[in-house]
C-alpha positions as CSV (number, residue, x, y, z in Angstrom):
1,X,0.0,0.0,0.0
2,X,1.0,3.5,-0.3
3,X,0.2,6.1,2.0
4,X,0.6,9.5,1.3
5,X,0.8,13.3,3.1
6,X,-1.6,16.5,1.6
7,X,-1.3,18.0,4.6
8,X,-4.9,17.7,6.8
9,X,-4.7,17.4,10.4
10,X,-5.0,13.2,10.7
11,X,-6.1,12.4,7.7
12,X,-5.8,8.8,6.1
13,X,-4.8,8.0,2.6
14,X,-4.3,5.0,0.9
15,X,-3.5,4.1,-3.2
16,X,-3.0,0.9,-4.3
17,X,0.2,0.9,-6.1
18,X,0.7,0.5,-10.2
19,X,1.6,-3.5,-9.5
20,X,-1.0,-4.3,-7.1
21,X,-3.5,-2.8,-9.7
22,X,-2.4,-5.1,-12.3
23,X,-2.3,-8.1,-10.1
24,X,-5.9,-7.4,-9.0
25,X,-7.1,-7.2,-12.9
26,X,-6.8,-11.0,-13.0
27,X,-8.7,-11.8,-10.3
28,X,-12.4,-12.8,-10.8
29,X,-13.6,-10.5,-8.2
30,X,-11.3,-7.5,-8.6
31,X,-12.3,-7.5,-11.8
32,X,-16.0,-6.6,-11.2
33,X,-14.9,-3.8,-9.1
34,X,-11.1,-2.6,-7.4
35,X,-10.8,0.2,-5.0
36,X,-7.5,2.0,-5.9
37,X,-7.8,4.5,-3.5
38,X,-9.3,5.8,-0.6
39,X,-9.2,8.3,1.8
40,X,-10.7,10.1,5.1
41,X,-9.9,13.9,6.0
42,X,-11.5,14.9,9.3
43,X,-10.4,18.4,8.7
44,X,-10.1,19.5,5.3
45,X,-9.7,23.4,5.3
46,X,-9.0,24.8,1.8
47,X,-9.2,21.3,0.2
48,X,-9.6,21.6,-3.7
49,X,-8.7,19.6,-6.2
50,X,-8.9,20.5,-10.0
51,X,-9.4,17.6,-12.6
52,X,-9.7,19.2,-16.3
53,X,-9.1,16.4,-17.9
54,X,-11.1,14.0,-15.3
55,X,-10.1,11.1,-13.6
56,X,-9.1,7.8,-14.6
57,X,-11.4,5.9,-11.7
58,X,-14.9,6.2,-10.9
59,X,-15.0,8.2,-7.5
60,X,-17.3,8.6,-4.4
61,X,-17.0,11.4,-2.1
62,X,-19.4,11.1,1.3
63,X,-19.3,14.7,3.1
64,X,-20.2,13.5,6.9
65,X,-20.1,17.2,8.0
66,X,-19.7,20.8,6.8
67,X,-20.4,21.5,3.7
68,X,-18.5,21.1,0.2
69,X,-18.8,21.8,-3.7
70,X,-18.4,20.2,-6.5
71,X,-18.7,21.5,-10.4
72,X,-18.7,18.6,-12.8
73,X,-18.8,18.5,-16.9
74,X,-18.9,22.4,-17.2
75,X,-22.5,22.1,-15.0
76,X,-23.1,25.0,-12.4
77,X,-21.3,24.5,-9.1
78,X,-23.0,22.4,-6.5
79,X,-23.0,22.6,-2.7
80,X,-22.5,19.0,-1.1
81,X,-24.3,19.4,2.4
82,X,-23.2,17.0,5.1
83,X,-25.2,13.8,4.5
84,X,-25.2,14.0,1.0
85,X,-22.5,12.1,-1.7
86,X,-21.7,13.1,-4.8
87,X,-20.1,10.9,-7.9
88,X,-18.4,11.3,-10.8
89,X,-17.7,8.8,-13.3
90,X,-14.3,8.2,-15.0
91,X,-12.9,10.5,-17.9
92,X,-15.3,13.5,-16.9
93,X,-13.7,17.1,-16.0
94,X,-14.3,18.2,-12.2
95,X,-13.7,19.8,-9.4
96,X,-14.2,20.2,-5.8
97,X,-13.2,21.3,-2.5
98,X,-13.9,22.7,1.2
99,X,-16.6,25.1,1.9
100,X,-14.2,28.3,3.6
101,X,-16.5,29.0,6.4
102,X,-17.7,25.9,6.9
103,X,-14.9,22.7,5.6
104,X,-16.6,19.3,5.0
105,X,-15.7,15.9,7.0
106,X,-15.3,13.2,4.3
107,X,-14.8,9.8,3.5
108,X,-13.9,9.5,-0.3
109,X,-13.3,6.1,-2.3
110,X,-12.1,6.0,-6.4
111,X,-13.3,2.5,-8.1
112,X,-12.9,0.7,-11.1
113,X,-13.5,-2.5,-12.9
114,X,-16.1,-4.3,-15.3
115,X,-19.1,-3.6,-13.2
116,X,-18.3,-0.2,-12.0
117,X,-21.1,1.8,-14.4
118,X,-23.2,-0.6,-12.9
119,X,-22.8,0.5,-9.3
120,X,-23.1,4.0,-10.4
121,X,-26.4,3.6,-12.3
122,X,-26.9,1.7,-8.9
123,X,-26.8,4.6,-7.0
124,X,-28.4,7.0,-9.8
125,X,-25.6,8.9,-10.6
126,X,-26.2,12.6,-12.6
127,X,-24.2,14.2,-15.6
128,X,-24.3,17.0,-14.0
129,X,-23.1,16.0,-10.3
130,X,-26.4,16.4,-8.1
131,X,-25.4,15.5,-5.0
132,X,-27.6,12.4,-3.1
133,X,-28.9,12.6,0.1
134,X,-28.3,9.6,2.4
135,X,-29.8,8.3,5.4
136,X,-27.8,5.8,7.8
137,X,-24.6,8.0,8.2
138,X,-23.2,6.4,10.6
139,X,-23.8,2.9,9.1
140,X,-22.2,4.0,6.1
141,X,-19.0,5.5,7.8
142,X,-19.0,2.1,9.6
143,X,-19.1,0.3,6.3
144,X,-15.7,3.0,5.4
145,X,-14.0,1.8,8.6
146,X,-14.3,-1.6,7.5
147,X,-13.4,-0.9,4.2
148,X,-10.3,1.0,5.7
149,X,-9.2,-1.8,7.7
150,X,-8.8,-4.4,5.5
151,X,-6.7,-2.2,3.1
152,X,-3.7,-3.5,5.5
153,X,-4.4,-7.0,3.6
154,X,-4.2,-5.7,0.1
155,X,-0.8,-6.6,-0.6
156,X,-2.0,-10.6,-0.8
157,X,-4.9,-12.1,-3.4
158,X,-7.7,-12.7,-0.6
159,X,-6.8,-9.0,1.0
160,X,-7.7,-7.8,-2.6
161,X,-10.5,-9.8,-2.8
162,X,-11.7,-8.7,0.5
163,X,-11.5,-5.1,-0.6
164,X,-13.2,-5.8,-3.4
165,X,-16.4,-7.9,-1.6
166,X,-16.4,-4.8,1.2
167,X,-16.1,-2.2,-1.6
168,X,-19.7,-3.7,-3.5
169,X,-20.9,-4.2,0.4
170,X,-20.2,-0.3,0.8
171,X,-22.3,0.3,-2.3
172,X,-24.9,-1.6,-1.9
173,X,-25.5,-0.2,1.5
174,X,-25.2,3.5,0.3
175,X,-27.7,2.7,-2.4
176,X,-30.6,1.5,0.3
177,X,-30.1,4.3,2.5
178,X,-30.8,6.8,-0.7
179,X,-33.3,9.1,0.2
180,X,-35.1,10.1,-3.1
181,X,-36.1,13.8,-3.6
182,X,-35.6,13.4,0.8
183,X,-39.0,11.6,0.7
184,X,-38.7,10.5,3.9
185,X,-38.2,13.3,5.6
186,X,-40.5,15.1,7.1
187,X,-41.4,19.0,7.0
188,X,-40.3,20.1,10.6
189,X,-36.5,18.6,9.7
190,X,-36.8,19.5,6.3
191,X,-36.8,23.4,7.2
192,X,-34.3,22.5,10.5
193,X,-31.5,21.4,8.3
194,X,-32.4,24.5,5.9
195,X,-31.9,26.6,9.0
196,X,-29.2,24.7,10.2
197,X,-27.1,25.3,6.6
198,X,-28.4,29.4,7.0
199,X,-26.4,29.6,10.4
200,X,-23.5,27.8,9.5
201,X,-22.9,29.3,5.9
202,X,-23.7,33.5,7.0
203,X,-21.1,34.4,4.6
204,X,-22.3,32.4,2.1
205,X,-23.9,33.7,-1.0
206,X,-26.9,31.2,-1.7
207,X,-29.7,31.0,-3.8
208,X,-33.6,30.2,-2.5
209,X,-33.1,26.9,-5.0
210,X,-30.2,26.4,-3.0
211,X,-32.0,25.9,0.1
212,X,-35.0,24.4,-1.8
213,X,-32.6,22.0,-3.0
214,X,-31.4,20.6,0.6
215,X,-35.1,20.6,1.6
216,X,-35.6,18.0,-1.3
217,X,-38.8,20.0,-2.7
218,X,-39.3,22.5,-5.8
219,X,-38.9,26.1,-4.7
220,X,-41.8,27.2,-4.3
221,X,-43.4,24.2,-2.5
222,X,-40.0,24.8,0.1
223,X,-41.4,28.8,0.2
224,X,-44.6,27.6,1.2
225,X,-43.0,25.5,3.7
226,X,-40.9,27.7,5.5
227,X,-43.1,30.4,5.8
228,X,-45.8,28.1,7.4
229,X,-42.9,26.7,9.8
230,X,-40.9,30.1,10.4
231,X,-44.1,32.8,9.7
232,X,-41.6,34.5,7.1
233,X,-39.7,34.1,3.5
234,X,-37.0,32.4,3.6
235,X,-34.5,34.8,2.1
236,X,-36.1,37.7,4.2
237,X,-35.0,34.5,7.3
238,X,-31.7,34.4,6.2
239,X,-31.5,38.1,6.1
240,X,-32.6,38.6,9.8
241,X,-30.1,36.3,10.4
242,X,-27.1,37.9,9.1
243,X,-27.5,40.8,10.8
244,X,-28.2,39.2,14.3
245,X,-25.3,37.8,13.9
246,X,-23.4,40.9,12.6
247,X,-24.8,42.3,15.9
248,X,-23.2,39.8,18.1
249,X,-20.2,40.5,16.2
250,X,-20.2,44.4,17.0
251,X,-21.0,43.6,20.4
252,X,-18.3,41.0,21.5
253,X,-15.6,42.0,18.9
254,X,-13.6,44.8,17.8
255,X,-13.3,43.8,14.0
256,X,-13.6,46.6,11.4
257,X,-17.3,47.3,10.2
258,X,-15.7,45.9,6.9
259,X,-14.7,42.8,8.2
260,X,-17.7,42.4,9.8
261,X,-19.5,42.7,6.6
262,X,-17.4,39.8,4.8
263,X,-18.6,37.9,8.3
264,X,-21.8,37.7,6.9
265,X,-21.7,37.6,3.2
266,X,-21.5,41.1,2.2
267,X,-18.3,42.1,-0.2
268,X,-19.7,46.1,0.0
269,X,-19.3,47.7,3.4
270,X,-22.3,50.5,2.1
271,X,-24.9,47.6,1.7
272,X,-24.4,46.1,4.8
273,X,-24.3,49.6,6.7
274,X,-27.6,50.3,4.8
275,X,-29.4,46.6,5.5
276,X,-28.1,46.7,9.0
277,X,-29.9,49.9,9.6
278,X,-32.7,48.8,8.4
279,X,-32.8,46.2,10.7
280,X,-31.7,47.5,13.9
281,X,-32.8,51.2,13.4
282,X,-29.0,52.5,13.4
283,X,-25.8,52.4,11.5
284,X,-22.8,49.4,12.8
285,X,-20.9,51.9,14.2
286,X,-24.0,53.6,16.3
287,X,-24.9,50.4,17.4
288,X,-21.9,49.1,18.9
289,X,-21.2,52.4,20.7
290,X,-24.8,52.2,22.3
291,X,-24.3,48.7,23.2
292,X,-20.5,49.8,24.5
293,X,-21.7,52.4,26.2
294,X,-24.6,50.6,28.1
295,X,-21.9,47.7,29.4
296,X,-19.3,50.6,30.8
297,X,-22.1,52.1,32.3
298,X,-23.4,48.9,33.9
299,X,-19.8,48.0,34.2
300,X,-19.4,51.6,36.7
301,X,-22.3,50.7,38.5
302,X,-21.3,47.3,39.7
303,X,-17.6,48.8,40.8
């Protein structure tokens, strides 16, 4: 096996060497399907990888936390929530990485071998990348483990083998936990893990179909949705929420009113000043000395 260094805080890497792949090619199961490499990053801050000319394996990626992208065959960039895979066949130009603010957890496995298309049409892969939302995380990270463990026997015919049997057992599994169009879940988490994303991504610059889409529903079925849940739109949601936070921030913090801005997704100082009035009543810089200037003053009482 090799094992190689990109430089993430305890991650785990593993290729199968040039000679191991050939040796696997005449074996009956190998043949079907081979994983020649696999990987886990628990922490995978500025992670990117650029493939213009695609890859020569099949490969899964399974973001377990955080969020990622992912912009495949010239196709509009994607955003890969946690609990959601994404794959891309061999030979097709792509790319991914790490959402800044918020850098996904993964588990990621490239495959090849007779049957491979099969396992992809298996688990209804898309052209264009849509990522597939999965239920039974931890099952499926427990199926990786395993998968991970016997890699230390891959240098012998039945470790190959092995790899191979826990490899389609991986895939099986990942296909009956897909959750098509999230049919199975129900309104109340749909619109919690659209709130969840809003709070964690602030600085992000998403789309209502971008929240429609990790809700599993058309847009305006998810408007409907989250105004019945929430009692407002959900952009007009997402709004309130950025400058609640942006308030927190002038309050505990002494970053610039710039930075601040950048904080929660606004590249123009101006517009946030002028959205942050209108939601407080005052400019950034107003606010934070009324709110300074109420804590010295309860600050002099107390001494």
């Amino acid at each position: 096996m090799i094992f190689e260094e990109e430089g993430f805080q305890q991650q785990r890497l593993m290729r199968l060497p040039p000679e191991l792949v050939e040796r696997a090619s005449g074996l009956a199961v190998c043949q079907d399907i081979l994983a020649t490499d696999l990987g886990h990053f628990p922490e995978a801050a500025r992670h990117v990888v650029h493939r213009p000319q695609g890859c020569s394996q099949h490969i899964l990626i399974l973001c377990v936390s955080g969020e990622g992208w992912c912009r495949i065959n010239g196709h509009r960039r994607r955003r890969i929530p946690a609990g959601h895979i994404v794959l891309i066949p061999e030979g097709t130009p792509h790319s991914y990485g790490a959402f800044v603010q918020n850098p996904w957890r993964l588990y990621w496995v490239h495959f090849t071998g007779e049957r491979a298309s099969t396992y992809l049409e298996l688990l209804d892969a898309d052209s264009d990348g849509s990522p597939k939302n999965v239920s039974g995380l931890t099952d499926i990270c427990e199926a990786f483990e395993t998968l991970w463990q016997v890699r230390e026997e891959g240098g012998s015919e039945p470790g190959l083998m092995r790899m191979s049997a826990e490899l389609s057992r991986l895939l099986v599994m990942i296909h009956g936990h897909l959750r098509t169009g999230n049919a199975s879940l129900g309104t109340e988490e749909r619109i919690q893990r659209v709130v969840v994303q809003m709070r964690e991504g602030v600085a992000t610059r998403y789309r209502l179909q971008d929240f429609a889409q990790s809700a599993g529903v058309s847009t305006p079925h998810f408007c409907a949705l989250f105004k019945a849940q929430t009692g407002v739109a959900p952009m007009t949601y997402f709004s309130r929420l950025r400058m609640r936070v942006a308030a927190e921030w002038l309050e505990g913090s002494s970053e610039t009113i710039s930075k601040i801005a950048l904080n929660v997704g606004y590249q123009n100082p101006f517009h946030f000043t002028r959205a942050f009035r209108r939601a407080h009543g005052c400019s950034p810089r107003d606010y934070r000395k009324q709110v300074r200037g109420v804590i010295t003053s309860e600050e002099n009482d107390e001494s």
